[in-house]
N, C-alpha and C positions, 0 to 999 in steps of 0.2 A: 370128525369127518363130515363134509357136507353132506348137501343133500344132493340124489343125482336123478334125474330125467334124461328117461332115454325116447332120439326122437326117431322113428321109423325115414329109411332115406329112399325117393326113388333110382331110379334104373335110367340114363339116359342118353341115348348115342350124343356128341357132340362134336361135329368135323371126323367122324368116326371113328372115337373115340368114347367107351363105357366110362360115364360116370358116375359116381352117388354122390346125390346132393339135395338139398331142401332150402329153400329163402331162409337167410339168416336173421329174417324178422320173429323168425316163430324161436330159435334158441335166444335170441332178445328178450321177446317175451315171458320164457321159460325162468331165466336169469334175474329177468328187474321185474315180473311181474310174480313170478312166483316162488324167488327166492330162492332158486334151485341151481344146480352145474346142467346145463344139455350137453345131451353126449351121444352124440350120431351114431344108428344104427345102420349099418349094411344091409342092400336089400339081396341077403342070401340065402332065405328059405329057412324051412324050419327050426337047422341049428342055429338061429338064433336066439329061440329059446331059454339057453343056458345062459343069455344075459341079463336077463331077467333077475337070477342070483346076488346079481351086483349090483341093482337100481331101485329106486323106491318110488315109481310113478314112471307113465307112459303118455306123449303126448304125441297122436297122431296127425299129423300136419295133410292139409289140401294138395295139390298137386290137380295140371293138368292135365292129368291121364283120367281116364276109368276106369271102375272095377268090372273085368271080365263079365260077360252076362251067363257066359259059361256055368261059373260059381252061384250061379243064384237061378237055373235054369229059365233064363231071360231068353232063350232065343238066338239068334243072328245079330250080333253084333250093330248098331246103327253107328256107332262110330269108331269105326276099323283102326285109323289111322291113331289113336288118341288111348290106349292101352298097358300097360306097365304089368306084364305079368309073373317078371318078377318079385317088387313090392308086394301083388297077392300073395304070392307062395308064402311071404314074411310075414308079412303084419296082420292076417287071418289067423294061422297058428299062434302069434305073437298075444292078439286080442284074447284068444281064448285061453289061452296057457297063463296070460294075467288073472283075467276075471278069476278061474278056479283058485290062485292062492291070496283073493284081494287085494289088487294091486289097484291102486285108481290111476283111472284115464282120464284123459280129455281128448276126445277125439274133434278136430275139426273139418269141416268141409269135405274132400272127400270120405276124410277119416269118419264121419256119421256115418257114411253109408259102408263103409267098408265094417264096420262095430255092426250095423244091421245086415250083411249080409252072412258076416264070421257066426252070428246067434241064430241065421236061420230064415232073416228078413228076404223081402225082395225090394226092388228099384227101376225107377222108372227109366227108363235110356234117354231120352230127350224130356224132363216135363213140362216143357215150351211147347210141342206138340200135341200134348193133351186136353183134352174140350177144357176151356174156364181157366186154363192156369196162365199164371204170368209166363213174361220171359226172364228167367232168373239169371240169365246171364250176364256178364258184367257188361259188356259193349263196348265202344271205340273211344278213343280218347286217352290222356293222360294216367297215370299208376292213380295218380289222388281222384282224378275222376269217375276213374273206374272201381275203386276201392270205396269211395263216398256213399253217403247215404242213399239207398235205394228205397226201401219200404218198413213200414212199421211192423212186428210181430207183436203175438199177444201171449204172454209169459204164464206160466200156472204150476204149483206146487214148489219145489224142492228149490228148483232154479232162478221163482220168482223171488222168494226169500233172500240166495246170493245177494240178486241183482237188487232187490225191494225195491220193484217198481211189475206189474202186472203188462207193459207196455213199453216197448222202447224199439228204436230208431234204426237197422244193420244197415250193411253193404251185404250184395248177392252176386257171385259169381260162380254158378255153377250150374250145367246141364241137367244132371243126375239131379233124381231126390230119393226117398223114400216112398215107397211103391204100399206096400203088403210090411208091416211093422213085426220084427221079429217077437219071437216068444221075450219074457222077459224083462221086456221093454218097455216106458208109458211115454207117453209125448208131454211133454212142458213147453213146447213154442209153437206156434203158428201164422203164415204170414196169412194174408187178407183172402189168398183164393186157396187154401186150405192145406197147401205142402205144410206137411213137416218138416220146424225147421229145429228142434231140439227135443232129442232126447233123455233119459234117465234110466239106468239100472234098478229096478226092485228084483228081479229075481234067477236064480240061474247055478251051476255048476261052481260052486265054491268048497269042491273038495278040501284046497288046503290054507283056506281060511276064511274069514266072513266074509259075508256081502261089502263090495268096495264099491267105494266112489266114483263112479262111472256116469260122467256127460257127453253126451255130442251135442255139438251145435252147426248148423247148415252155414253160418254166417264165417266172417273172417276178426274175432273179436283180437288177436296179433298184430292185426292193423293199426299202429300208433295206441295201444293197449292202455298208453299211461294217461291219453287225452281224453280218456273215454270211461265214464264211471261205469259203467256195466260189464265193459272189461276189464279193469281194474280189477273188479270186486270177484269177477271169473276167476284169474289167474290168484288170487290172494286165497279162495276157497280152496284152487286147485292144489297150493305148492301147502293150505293145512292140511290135507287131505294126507298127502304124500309125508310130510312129516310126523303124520301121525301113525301113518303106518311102518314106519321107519323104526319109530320107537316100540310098534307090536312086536315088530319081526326081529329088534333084537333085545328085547326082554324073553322071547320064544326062545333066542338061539342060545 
């Protein structure tokens, strides 16, 4: 049987019309870079937990919505318009209901913040606003331009090993960052004015099984993944990870 990745989906009127759906760059990715089947998950709240049973790795895709400020007592929303409060009701329960039976993630772009807000974190609403930081946003122009290389991070621990390189090159498209760093959590990346731009699991609620394999990254490493050795080597860690827990959980069963 393969291996399967399940990918959290957003919420999206369309001609008014509800959709669920995710850029099919990231189940690409899933597929040629990690070896794995994607397999869309509805964003319908907490039962969807029970699909967890059937998968062996969860990869949380970007979107341009935000995570409620609600959920992480932020305050008054600064961008009303730009919200998916369905997708939270899911993939917050999702996040946590993984971690406890070690399931590894890859959370991306939104997905960092949404893994730091699910453990307890908080997040900045705009941090383009904030004294000294950049504007992390992607800006005007073509898909490749806007996806292209923005700014250097500086790599450390678990992640730099992945990648073996202490320094390398992303694309930034995102408002949001990481505010207040949940329990749990240690930072492995950093761009030049100090966001964090990747995270790492050491510690947390692993009731029913060990400590799993859990990365966020701020960046969009989906982005043509195969051109790119640092995501390459991302997605190659991520789909051993999920294979290997594959082989826990049914040697356990």
């Amino acid at each position: 049987m393969s291996l399967v990745v399940g990918l959290p989906a957003c919420a999206k009127l369309v001609d008014g019309l509800l959709r669920h759906d995710t850029p099919a760059r990231y189940a690409a990715a899933v597929f040629g870079g990690a070896g794995a089947l994607p397999v869309m998950i509805p964003p319908m709240g907490e039962a969807q937990i029970a699909v967890l049973d059937r998968i062996d790795g969860l990869l949380i895709p970007g979107s341009p919505s935000n995570v409620h400020p609600s959920l992480y007592a932020g305050g008054d929303s600064r961008t009303p318009n730009f919200h998916d409060p369905e997708r939270d009701a899911t993939t917050l329960p999702l996040l946590r209901a993984a971690i406890a039976r070690g399931m590894p993630i890859l959370a991306i772009c939104r997905g960092i913040q949404e893994l730091n807000v699910a453990l307890g974190g908080t997040l900045h609403q705009t941090v383009h606003d904030e004294p000294g930081r950049l504007d992390h946003r992607g800006g005007p122009g073509t898909l490749e331009q806007r996806y292209g290389p923005k700014h250097k991070v500086t790599l450390s621990g678990h992640l730099a090993g992945i990648v073996g390189a202490t320094e390398i090159t992303v694309n930034s498209l995102h408002g949001q960052a990481i505010d207040r760093l949940a329990p749990g959590l240690v930072v492995e990346a950093l761009a030049p004015d100090g966001t964090i731009e990747a995270v790492r699991l050491v510690s947390g609620d692993t009731t029913h099984g060990p400590l799993p394999w859990v990365v966020g990254v701020q960046w969009h490493p989906e982005w043509q993944y195969a051109e790119d050795p640092a995501s390459t080597a991302l997605f190659r860690a991520f789909g051993e990870a999920c294979r290997a827990y594959r082989g826990d959980t049914r040697k356990a069963a």
